[in-house]
C-alpha positions, -999 to +999 in steps of 0.1 A: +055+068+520+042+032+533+066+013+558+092-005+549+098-040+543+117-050+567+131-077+553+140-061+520+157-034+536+178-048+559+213-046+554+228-080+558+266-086+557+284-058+536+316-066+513+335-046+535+325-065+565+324-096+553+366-091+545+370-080+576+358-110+591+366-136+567+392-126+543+423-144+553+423-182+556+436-178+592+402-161+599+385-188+582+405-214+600+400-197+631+362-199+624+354-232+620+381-237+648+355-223+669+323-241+654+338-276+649+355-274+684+334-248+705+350-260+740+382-267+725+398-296+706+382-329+711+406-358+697+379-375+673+399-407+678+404-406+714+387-378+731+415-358+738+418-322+744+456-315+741+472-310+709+498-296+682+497-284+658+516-300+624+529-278+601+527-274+569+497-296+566+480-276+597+470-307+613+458-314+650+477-341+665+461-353+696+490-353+729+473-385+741+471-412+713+489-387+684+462-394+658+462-363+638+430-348+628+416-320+600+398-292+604+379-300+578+377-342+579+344-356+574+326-325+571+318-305+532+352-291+529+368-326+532+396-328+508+388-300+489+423-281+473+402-247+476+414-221+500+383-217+531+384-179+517+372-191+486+345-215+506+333-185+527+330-163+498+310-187+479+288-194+510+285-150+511+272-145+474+246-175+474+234-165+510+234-128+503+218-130+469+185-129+471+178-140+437+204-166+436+241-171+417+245-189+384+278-208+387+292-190+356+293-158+379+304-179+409+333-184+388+339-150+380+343-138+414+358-166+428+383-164+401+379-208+395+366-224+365+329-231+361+335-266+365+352-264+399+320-232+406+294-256+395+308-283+423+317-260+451+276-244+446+260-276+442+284-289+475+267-260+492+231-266+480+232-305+491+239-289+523+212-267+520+188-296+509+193-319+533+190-291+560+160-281+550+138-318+549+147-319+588+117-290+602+079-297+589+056-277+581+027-270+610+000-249+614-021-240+585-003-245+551-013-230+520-005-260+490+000-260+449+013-274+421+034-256+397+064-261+365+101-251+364+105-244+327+082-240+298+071-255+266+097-259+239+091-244+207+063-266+185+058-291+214+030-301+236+011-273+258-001-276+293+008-302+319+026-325+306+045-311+280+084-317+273+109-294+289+089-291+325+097-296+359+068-302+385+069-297+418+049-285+451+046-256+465+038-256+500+035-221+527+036-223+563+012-189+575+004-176+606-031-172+618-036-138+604-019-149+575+016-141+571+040-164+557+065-188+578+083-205+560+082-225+531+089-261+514+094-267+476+095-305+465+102-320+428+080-346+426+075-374+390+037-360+384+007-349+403-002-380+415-018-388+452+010-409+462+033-384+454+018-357+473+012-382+501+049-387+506+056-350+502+030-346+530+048-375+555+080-358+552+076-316+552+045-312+567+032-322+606+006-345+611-014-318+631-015-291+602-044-280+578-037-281+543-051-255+520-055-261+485-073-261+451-093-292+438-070-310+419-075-349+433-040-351+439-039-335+470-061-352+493-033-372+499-025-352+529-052-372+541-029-399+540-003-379+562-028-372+586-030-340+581-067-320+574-075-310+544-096-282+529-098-282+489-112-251+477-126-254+441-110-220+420-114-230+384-086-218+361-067-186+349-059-153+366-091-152+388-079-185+405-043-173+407-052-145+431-083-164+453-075-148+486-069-186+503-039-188+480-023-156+483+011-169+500+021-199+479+009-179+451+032-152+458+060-179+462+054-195+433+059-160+414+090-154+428+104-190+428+103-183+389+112-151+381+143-160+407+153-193+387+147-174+347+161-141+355+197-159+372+201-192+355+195-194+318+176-231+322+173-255+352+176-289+343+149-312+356+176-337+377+192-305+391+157-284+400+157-306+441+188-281+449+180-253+436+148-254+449+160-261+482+184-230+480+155-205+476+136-221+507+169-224+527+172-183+523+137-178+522+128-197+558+164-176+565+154-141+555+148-122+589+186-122+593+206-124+565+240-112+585+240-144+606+229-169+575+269-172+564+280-184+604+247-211+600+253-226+566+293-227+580+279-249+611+257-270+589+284-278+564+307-289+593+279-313+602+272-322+569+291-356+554+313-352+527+299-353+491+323-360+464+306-356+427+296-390+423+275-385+455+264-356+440+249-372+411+236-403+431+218-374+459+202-359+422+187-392+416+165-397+448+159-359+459 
């Protein structure tokens, strides 16, 4: 028998140990106690370090100017009525999921509606989204374009038709090959400008862009990045050019992970969940630690009440 994948076979954070560590809300509070405040209480008013604590609304009153503080103001969890338990267990199942969780089975093991499922998940995947725009690209970086979604019964085939999603597909590799990490953008159409603003914000100046010959993409150029098309043709004997292998092998798994977990992804929607499968892709050598770092970014991350949400859909 061949070696192991590594990353497929490591065991991440167990049910079992993920109660143990999280499943009371004084655990939870105690946790993002510790991330929010790492040295202690800081009065965000005054700069403080004394305080009580006000019971029952398990606020932080500073000693010195008695401006009482949240443990979760200003951050994700603002003003949420959920329990943190029910926060850290949504945070477990979409970081320990490799394929994803639809929000209808959120709901389910949260024991919420969809609605309130659906808010909390897409909460999450902002957070998720706007983490992942902040690192580029570098190095060599394998490039293509690609759907989300298929042709609807009787309509138009091919690019362009109703009922698709484009976006880029774009694969950080090492020099001997192996993937990095990975950025996935929804973009209005194969067009150079839009690839040329893909390329200014995922991808460093200094990095070579591999890709097919579809025009579209020399606007790395613009980006300053090098470029090396690579004419393939069409069909299957494109698909598996060697130069493409990575993003190829992204781009299959991107799919089968969006049909086989959500039953369609609709095309204002497709920036998040998009982002979620890089944010645990780029994430995969240590899925035990990926629950304590999207807890740290979410506490760094502004609150986004739902008609933020839909506002953040319109320009991702």
């Amino acid at each position: 028998m061949g070696a192991r994948n590594k990353v497929q076979f490591q065991k991440g954070l167990s049910e079992t140990a993920f109660r143990a560590k999280y499943g009371t809300e004084d655990l939870c509070r105690a946790e993002v106690f510790a991330m929010r405040w790492p040295t202690g209480f800081v009065c965000p008013a005054c700069g403080g370090t004394e305080h009580v604590l006000v019971s029952p609304r398990q606020l932080y009153q500073c000693r010195r100017c008695r401006h009482q503080a949240s443990l979760t103001a200003a951050t994700i969890f603002h003003s949420s009525k959920l329990a943190l338990t029910v926060w850290f267990q949504a945070i477990y199942h979409l970081t320990q999921s490799k394929a994803g969780i639809s929000s209808l089975e959120l709901a389910r093991r949260l024991g919420v509606t969809q609605t309130t499922a659906w808010k909390l998940k897409h909460k999450l995947l902002q957070v998720m989204l706007e983490r992942e725009a902040k690192k580029p690209l570098t190095g060599r970086v394998e490039m293509d374009d690609a759907y989300l979604g298929g042709e609807r019964s009787g309509g138009k085939r091919g690019r362009g038709s109703p009922g698709k999603t484009p976006f880029i597909a774009a694969v950080e590799t090492t020099a001997t090959g192996k993937p990095v990490r990975i950025k996935l953008r929804r973009v209005k159409g194969f067009r150079r400008t839009e690839v040329e603003a893909f390329a200014k914000q995922s991808l460093d100046p200094a990095c070579t862009v591999i890709s097919d010959g579809l025009a579209c993409f020399s606007g790395v150029t613009e980006a300053g990045c090098a470029h090396q098309p690579i004419i393939t043709g069409s069909g299957r004997k494109a698909a598996r050019h060697p130069a493409f292998r990575w993003v190829n092998t992204m781009l299959g798994n991107v799919k089968a992970a969006m049909t086989g977990t959500y039953r369609a992804v609709r095309e204002k929607h497709a920036p998040r969940y998009l982002a979620e499968f890089a944010y645990r892709f780029n994430r995969r050598y240590d899925l035990g630690s990926m629950i304590e770092r999207l807890v740290w970014v979410s506490l760094r991350t502004p609150p986004m009440p739902y008609r933020l949400l839909k506002m953040a859909e319109a320009h991702a």
